[in-house]
VOBA-1610 file (N, C-alpha, C; in pm, whole numbers, padded with zeros to 5 digits, always signed):
BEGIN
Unk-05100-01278-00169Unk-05020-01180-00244Unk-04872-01213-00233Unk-04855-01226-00139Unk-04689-01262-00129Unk-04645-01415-00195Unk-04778-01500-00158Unk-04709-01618-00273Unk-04717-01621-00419Unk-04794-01495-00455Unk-04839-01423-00601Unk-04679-01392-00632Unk-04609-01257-00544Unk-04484-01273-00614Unk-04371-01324-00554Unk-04380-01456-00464Unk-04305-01493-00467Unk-04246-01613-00622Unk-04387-01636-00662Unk-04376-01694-00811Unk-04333-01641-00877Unk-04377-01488-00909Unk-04330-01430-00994Unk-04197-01438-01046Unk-04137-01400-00908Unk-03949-01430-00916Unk-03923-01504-00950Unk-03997-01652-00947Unk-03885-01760-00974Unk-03929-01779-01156Unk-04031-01717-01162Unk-04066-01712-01342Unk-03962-01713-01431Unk-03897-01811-01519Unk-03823-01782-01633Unk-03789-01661-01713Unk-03726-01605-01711Unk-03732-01463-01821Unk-03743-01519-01928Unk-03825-01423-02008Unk-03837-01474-02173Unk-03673-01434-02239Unk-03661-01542-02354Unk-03496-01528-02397Unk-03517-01397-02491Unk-03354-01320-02500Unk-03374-01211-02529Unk-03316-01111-02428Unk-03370-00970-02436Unk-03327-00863-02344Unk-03356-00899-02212Unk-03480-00976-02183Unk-03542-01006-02042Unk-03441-01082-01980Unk-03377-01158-02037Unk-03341-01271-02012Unk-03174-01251-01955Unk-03088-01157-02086Unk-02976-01073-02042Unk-02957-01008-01898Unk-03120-00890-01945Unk-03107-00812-01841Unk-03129-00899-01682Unk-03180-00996-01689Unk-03168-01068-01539Unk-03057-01138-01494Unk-02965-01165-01595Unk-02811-01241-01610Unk-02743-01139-01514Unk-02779-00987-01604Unk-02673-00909-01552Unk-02733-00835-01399Unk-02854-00855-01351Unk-02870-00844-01232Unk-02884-00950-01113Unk-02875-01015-01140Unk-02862-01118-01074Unk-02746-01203-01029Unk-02619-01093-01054Unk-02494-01107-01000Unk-02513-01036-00835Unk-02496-01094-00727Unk-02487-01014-00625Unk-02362-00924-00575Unk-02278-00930-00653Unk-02152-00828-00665Unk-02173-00694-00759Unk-02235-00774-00864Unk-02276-00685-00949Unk-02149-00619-01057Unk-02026-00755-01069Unk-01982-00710-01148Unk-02011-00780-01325Unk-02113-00828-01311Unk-02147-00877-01484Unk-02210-00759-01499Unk-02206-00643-01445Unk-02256-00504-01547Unk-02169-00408-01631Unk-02155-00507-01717Unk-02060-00524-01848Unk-02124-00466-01925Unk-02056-00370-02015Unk-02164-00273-02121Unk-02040-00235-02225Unk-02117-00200-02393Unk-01951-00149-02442Unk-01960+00014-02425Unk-01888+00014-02476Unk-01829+00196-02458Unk-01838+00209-02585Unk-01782+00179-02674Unk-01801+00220-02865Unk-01704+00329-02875Unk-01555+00269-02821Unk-01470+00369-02845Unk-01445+00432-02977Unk-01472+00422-03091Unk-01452+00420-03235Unk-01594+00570-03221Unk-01699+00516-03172Unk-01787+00606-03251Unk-01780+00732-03175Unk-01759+00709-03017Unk-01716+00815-02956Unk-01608+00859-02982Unk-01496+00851-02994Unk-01394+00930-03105Unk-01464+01000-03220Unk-01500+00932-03313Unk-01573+00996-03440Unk-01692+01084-03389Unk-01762+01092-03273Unk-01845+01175-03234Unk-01785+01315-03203Unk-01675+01237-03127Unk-01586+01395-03069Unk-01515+01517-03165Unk-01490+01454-03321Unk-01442+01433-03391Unk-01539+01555-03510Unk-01650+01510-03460Unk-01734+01601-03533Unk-01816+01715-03453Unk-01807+01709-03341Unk-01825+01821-03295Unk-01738+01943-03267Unk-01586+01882-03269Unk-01513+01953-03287Unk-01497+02015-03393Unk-01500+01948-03501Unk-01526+02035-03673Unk-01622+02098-03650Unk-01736+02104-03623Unk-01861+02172-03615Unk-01848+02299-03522Unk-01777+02268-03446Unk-01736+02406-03324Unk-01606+02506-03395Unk-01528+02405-03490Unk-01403+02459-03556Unk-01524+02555-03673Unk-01602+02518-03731Unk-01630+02626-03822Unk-01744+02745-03778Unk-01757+02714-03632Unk-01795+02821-03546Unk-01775+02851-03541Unk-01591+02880-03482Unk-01554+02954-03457Unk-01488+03026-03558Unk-01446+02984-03718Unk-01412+03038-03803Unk-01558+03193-03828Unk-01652+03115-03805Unk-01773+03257-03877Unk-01751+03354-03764Unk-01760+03317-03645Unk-01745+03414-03549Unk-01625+03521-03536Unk-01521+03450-03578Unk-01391+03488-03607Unk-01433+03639-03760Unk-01492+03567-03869Unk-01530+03646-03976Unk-01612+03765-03939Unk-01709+03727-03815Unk-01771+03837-03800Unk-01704+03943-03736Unk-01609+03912-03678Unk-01543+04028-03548Unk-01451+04078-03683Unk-01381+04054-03751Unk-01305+04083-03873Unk-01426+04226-03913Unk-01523+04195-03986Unk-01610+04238-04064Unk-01635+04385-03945Unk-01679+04369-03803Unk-01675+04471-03716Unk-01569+04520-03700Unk-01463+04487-03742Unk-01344+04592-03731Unk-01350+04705-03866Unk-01396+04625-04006Unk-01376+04708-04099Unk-01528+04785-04083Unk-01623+04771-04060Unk-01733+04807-04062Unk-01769+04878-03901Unk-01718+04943-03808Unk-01753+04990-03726Unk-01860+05060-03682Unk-01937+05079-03588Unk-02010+05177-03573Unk-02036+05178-03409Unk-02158+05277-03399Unk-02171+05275-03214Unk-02220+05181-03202Unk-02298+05122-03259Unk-02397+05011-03200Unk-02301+04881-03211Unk-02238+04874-03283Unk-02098+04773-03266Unk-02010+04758-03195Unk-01959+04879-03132Unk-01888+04894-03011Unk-01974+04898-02878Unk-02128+04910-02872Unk-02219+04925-02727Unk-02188+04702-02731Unk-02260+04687-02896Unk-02252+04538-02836Unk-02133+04412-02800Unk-01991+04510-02838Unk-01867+04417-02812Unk-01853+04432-02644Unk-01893+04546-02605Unk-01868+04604-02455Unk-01966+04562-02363Unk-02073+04525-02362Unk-02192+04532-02309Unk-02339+04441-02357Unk-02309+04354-02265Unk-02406+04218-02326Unk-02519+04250-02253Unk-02576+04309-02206Unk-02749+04426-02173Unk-02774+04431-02312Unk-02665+04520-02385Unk-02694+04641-02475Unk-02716+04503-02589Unk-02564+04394-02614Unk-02651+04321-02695Unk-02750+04264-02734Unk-02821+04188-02634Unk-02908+04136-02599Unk-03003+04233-02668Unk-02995+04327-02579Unk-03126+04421-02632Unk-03177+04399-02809Unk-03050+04467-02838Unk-03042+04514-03005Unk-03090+04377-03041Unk-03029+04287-03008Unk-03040+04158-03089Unk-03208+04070-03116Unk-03219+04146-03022Unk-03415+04090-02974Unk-03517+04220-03017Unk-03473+04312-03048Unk-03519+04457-03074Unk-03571+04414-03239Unk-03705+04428-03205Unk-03814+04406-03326Unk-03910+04539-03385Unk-03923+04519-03478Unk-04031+04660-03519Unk-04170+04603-03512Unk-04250+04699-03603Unk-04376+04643-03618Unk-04453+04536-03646Unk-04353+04525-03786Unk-04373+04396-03889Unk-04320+04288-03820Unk-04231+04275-03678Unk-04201+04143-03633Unk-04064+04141-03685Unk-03977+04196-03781Unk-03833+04212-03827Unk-03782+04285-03722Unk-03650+04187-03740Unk-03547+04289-03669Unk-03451+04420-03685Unk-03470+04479-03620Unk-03392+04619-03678Unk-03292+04649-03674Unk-03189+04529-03603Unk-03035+04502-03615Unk-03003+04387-03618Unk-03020+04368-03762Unk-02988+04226-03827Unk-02854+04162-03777Unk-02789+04242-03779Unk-02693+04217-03758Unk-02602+04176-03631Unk-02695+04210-03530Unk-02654+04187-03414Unk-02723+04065-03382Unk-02875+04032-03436Unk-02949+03917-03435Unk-02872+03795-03474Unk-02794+03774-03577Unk-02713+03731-03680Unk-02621+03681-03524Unk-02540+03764-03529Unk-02478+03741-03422Unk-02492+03654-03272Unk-02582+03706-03248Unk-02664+03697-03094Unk-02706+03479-03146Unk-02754+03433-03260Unk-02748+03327-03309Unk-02662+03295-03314Unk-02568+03332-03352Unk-02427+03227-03367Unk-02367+03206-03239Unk-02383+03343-03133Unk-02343+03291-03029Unk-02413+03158-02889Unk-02500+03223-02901Unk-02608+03092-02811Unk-02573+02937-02939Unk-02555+02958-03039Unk-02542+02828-03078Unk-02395+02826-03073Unk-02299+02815-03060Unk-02163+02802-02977Unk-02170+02736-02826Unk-02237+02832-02792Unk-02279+02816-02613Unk-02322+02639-02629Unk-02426+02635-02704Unk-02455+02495-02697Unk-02389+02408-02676Unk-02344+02402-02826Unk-02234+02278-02873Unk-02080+02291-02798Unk-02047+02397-02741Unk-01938+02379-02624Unk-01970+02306-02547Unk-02108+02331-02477Unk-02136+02254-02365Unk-02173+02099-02412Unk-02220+02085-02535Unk-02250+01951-02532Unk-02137+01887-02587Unk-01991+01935-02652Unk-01899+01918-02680Unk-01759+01870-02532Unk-01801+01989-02443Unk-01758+01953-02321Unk-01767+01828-02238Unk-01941+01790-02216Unk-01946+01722-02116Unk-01946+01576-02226Unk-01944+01594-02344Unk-01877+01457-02386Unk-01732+01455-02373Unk-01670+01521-02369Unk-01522+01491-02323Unk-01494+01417-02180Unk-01592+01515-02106Unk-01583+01462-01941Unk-01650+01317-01947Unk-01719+01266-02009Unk-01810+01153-02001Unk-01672+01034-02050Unk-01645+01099-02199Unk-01556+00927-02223Unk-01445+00961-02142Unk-01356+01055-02116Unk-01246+01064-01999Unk-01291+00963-01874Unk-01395+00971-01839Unk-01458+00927-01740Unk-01461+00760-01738Unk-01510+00696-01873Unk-01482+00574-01921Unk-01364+00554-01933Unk-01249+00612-02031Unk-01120+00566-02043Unk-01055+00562-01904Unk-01097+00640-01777Unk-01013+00603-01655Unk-01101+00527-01596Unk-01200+00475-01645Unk-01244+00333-01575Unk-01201+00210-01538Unk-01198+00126-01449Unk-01126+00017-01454Unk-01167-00116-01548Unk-01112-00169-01654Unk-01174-00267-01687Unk-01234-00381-01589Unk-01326-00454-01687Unk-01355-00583-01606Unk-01302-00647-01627Unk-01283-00756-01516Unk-01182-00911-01524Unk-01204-00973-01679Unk-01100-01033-01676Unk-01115-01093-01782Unk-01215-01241-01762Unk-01140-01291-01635Unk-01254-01403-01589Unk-01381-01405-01630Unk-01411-01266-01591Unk-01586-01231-01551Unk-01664-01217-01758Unk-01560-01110-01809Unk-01610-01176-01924Unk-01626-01278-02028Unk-01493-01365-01959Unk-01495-01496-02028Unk-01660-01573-01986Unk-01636-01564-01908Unk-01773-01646-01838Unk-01901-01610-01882Unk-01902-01432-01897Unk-02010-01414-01960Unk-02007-01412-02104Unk-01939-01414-02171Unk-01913-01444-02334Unk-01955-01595-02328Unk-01919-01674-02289Unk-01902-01810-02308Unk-02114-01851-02253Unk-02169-01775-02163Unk-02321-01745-02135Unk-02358-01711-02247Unk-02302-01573-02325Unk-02387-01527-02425Unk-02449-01585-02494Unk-02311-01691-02582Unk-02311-01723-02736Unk-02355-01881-02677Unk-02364-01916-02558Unk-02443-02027-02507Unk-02338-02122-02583Unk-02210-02168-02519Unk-02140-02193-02589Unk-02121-02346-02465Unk-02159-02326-02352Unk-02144-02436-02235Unk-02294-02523-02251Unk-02366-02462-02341Unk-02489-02537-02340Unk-02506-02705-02383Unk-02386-02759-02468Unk-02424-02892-02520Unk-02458-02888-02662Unk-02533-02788-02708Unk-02655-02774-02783Unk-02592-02810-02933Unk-02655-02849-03023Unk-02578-02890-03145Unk-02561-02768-03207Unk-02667-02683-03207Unk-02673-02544-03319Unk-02697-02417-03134Unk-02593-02388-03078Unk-02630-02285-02978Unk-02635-02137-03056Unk-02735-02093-02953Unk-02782-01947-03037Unk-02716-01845-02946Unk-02688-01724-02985Unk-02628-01598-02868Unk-02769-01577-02819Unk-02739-01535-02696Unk-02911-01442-02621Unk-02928-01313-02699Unk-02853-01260-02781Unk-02935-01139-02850Unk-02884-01187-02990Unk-02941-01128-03144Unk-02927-01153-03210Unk-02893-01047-03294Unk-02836-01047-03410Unk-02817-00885-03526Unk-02662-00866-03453Unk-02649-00736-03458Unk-02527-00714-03444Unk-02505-00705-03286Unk-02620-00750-03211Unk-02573-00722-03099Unk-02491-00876-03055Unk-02451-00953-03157Unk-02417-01108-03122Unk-02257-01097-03067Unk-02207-00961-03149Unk-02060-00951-03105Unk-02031-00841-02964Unk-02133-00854-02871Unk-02153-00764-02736Unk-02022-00796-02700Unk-01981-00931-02638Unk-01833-00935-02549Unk-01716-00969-02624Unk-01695-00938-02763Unk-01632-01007-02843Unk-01518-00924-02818Unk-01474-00784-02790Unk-01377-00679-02824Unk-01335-00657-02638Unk-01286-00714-02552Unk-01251-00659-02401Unk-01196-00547-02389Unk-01134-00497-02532Unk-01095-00389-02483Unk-01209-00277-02503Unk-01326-00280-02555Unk-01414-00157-02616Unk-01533-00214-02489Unk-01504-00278-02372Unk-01625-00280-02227Unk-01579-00233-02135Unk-01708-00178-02089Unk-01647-00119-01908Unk-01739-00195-01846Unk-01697-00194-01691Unk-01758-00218-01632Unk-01800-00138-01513Unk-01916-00141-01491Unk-01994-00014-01408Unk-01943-00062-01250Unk-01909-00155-01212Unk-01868-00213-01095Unk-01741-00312-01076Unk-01610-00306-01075Unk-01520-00392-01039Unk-01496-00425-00886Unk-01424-00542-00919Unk-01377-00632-00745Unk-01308-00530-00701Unk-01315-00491-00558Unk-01241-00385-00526Unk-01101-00402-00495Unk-01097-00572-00470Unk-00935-00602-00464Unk-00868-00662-00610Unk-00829-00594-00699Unk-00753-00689-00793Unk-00603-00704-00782Unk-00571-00730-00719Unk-00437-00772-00636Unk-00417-00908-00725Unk-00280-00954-00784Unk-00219-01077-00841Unk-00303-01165-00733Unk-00251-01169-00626Unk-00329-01279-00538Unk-00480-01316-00562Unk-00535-01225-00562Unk-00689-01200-00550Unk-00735-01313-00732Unk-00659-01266-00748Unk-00663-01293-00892Unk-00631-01479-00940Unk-00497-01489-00858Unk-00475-01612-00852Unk-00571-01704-00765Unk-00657-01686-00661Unk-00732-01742-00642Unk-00828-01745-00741Unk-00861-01614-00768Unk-01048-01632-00872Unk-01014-01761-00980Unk-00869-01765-01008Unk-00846-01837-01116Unk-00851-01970-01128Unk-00776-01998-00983Unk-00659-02136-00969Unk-00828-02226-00855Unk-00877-02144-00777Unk-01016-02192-00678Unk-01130-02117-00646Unk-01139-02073-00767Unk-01249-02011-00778Unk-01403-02100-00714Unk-01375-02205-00789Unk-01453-02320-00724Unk-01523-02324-00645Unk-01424-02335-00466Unk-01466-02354-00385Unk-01564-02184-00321Unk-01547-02090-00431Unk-01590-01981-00401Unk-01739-01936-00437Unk-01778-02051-00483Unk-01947-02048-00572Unk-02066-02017-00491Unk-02133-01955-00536Unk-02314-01977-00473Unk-02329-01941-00588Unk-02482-01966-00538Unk-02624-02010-00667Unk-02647-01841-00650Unk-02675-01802-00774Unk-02790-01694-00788Unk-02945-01712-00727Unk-03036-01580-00714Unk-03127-01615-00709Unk-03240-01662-00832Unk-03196-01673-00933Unk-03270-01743-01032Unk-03243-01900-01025Unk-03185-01950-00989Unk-03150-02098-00962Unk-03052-02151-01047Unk-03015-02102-01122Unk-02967-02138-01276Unk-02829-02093-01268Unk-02781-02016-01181Unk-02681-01945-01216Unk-02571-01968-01100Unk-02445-01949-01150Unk-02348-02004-01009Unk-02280-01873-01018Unk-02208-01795-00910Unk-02109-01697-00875Unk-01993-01709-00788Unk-01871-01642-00818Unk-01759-01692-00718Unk-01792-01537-00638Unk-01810-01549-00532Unk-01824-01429-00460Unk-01682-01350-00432Unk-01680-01231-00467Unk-01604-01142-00413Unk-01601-01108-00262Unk-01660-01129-00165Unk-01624-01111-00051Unk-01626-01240+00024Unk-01627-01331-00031Unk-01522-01462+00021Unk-01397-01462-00029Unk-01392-01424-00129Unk-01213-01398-00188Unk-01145-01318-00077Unk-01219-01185-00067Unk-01164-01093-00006Unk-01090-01132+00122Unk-01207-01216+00156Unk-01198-01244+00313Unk-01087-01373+00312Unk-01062-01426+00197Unk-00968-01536+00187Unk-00849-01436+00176Unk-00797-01369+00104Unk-00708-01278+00075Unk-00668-01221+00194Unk-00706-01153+00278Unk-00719-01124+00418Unk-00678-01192+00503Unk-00713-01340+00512Unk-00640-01389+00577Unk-00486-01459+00557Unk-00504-01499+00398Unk-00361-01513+00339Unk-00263-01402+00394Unk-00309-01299+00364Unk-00200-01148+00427Unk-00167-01153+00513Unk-00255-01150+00587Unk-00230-01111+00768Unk-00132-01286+00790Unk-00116-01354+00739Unk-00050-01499+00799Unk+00099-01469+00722Unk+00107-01415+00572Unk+00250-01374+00535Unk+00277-01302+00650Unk+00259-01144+00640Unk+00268-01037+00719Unk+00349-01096+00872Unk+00279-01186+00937Unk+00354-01299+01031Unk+00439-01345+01017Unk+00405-01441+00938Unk+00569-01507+00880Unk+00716-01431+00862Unk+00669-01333+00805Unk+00752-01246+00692Unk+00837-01167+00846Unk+00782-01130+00937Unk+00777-01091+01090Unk+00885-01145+01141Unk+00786-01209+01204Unk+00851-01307+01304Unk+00903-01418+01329Unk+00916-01457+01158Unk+00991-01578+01126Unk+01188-01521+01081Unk+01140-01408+01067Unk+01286-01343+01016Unk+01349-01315+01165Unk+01268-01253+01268Unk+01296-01246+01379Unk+01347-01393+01439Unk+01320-01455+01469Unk+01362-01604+01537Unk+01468-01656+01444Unk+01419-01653+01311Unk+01584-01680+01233Unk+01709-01637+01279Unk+01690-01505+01291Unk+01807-01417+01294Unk+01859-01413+01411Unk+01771-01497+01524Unk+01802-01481+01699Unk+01873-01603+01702Unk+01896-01657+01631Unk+01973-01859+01668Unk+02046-01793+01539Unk+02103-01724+01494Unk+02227-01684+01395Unk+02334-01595+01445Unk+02454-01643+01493Unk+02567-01581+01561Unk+02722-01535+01421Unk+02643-01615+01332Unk+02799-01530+01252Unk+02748-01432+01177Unk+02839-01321+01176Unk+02822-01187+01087Unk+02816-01239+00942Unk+02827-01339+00842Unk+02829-01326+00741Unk+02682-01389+00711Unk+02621-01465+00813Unk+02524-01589+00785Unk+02425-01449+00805Unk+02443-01379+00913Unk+02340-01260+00992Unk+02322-01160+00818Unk+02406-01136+00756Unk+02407-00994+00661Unk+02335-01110+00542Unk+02408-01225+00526Unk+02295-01335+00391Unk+02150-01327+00413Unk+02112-01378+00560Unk+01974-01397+00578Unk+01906-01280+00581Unk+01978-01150+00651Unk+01889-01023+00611Unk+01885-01003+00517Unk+01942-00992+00395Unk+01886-00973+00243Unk+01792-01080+00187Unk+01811-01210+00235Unk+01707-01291+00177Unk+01588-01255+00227Unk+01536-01209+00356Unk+01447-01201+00435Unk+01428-01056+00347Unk+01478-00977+00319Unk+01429-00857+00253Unk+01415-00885+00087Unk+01466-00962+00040Unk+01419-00969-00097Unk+01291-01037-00134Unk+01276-01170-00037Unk+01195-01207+00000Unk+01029-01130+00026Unk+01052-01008+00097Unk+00950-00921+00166Unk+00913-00857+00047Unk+01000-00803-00030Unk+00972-00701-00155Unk+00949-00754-00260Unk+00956-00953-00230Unk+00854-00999-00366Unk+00712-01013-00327Unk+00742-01066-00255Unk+00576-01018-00194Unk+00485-00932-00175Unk+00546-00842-00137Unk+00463-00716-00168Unk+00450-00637-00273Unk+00545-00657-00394Unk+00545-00690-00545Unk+00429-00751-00634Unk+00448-00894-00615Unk+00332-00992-00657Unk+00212-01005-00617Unk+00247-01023-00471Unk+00089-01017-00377Unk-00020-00868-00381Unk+00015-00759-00416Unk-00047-00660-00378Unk-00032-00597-00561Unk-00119-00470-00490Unk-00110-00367-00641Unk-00009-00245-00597Unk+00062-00247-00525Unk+00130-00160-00461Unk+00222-00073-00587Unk+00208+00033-00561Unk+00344+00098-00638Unk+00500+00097-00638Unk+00564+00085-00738Unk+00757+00119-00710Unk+00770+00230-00611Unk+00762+00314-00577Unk+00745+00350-00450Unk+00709+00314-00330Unk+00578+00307-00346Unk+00555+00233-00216Unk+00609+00110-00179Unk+00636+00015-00287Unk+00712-00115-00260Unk+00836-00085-00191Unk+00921+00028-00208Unk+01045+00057-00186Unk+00987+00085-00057Unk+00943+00190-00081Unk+00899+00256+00096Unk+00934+00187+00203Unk+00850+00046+00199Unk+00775-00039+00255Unk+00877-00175+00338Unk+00969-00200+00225Unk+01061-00250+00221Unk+01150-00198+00269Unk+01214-00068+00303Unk+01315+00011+00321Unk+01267+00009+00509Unk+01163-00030+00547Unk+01088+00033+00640Unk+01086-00132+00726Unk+01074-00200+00638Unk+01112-00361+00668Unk+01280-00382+00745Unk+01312-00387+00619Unk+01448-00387+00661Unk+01572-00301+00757Unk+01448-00168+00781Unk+01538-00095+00911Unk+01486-00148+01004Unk+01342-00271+01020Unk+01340-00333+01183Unk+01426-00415+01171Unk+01457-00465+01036Unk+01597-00614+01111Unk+01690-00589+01102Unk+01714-00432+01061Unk+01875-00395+01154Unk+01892-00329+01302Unk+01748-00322+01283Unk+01726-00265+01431Unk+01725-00408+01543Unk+01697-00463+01499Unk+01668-00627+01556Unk+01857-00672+01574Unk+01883-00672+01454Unk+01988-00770+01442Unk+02114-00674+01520Unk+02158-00522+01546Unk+02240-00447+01595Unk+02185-00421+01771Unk+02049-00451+01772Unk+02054-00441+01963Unk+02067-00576+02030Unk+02052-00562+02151Unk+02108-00711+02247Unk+01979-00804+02219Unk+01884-00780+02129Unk+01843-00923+02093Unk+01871-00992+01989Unk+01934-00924+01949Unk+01981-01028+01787Unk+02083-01137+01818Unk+02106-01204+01753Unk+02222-01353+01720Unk+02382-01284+01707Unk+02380-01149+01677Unk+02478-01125+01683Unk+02584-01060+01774Unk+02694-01114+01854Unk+02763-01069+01942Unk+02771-00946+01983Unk+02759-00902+02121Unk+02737-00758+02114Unk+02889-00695+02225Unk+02989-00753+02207Unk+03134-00689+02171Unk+03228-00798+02075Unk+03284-00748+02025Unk+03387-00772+01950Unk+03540-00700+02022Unk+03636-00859+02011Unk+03739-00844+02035Unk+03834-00743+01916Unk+03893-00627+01990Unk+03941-00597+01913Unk+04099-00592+01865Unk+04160-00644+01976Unk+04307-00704+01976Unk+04351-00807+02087Unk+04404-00900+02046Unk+04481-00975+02134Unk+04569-00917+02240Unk+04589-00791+02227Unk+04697-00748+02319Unk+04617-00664+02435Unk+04729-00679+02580Unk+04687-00572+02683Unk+04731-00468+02720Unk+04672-00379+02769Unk+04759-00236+02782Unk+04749-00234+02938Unk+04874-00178+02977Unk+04928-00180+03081Unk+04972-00038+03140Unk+04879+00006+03268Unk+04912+00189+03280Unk+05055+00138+03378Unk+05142+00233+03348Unk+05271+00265+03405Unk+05242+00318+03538
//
């Protein structure tokens, strides 16, 4: 049994959906779960349920009008008291008719409101939900676009893996989400996937397939940091300890700080804030460095040639 499916697995998917759908699982990051969103039709969806709720609320609107000119008790029990509506509204005679049409009338328009709010609602919450999604790399869909349309194949006449209109799946980056992104997209992170991605490969388990792993990046990224972070340290520190003139001491602390705040600029996803923060927080250790008795800089200054003499 177990060498039953261990075959199984290594079985070819038939080309087609089988074949997709194993592309896109067979990422062990799991970020080729690339899908579109159909921003166009979801707009135009939203679009019409809102008209559809807009002339809801116009009849409902007509009816409360119509109960103002048309009053009675049973009109005022059911504006006050949703028991009492309910009741009337479900209140049948013999024949199975209702005996306050009118509240029936009503009692319909409202449960169908109720609906389409709610199904009007949680489509709002749903594409909100997509539009603050993070896109996927662009890498990741180049790679899989360039899979789709089988475009790395050689082939004289290459075919897409799905056919009809589903041929233009990765064609639009801006109308895909992705159900899973790299959790670091940091410039750095990025400049590696790009510049050595390479050396970042394994095989899928279908055999066929190569991946740059996200947690070898990570772990490359990680250590890139933590070795700036050093540098950036304790290389400004030892600079600044073999530097005795005040003008060379105030140059190198701004280079050493402009320095710090490109880096943590470029290298990271950090915010204008926090970059400032961060930096501001930098540069009060190397005045703290450079103004106590370990810094390069003299710790008295002459302040006149002359002596004073008590009488």
């Amino acid at each position: 049994m177990y060498r039953g499916a261990t075959e199984l697995r290594n079985v070819k998917p038939v080309n087609g959906f089988p074949r997709v759908a194993d592309k896109i699982a067979s990422d062990p990051d799991k970020t080729t779960t690339i899908y579109r969103r159909y921003d166009r039709l979801s707009a135009r969806n939203l679009l019409f349920l809102e008209a559809e709720i807009a002339e809801l609320e116009a009849q409902q609107n007509k009816y409360d009008n119509d109960d103002l000119v048309a009053i009675n008790q049973v009109g005022i029990e059911c504006h006050s008291d949703w028991t009492k509506f309910e009741r009337y509204a479900n209140e049948k005679d013999g024949n199975g008719k209702h005996t306050q049409q009118r509240q029936a009338v009503r009692m319909e328009l409202a449960l169908k409101i109720k609906g389409k709010l709610k199904e009007y609602h949680e489509a709002l919450a749903v594409h909100q939900t997509l539009l603050n999604s993070k896109p996927p790399a662009s890498t990741t869909v180049k790679a899989m676009r360039n899979w789709f349309l089988d475009i790395n194949s050689g082939k004289m006449d290459p075919r897409p893996q799905l056919w009809g209109s589903s041929e233009t799946k990765y064609d639009d980056i801006h109308d895909l989400v992705a159900l899973r992104v790299p959790a670091d997209q940091d410039r750095l992170s990025d400049f590696i996937f790009n510049n050595f991605g390479v050396f970042f490969q394994t095989e899928a388990h279908d055999g066929h397939s190569a991946y740059i792993s996200e947690r070898s990046i990570a772990k490359c990224v990680a250590i890139i940091s933590s070795i700036l972070s050093a540098i950036l340290l304790f290389g400004s520190i030892t600079s600044l300890y073999f530097v005795h003139n005040h003008y060379a001491l105030l140059g190198m602390l701004g280079g050493w700080t402009v320095l710090f705040a490109t880096c943590v600029g470029w290298l990271t996803n950090a915010r204008r804030d926090q970059i400032f923060a961060a930096t501001a927080a930098y540069a009060a250790v190397l005045v703290v460095f450079v103004s106590g008795t370990l810094g390069g800089a003299p710790t008295s200054v002459m302040l006149s040639n002359s002596t004073c003499t008590s009488s």
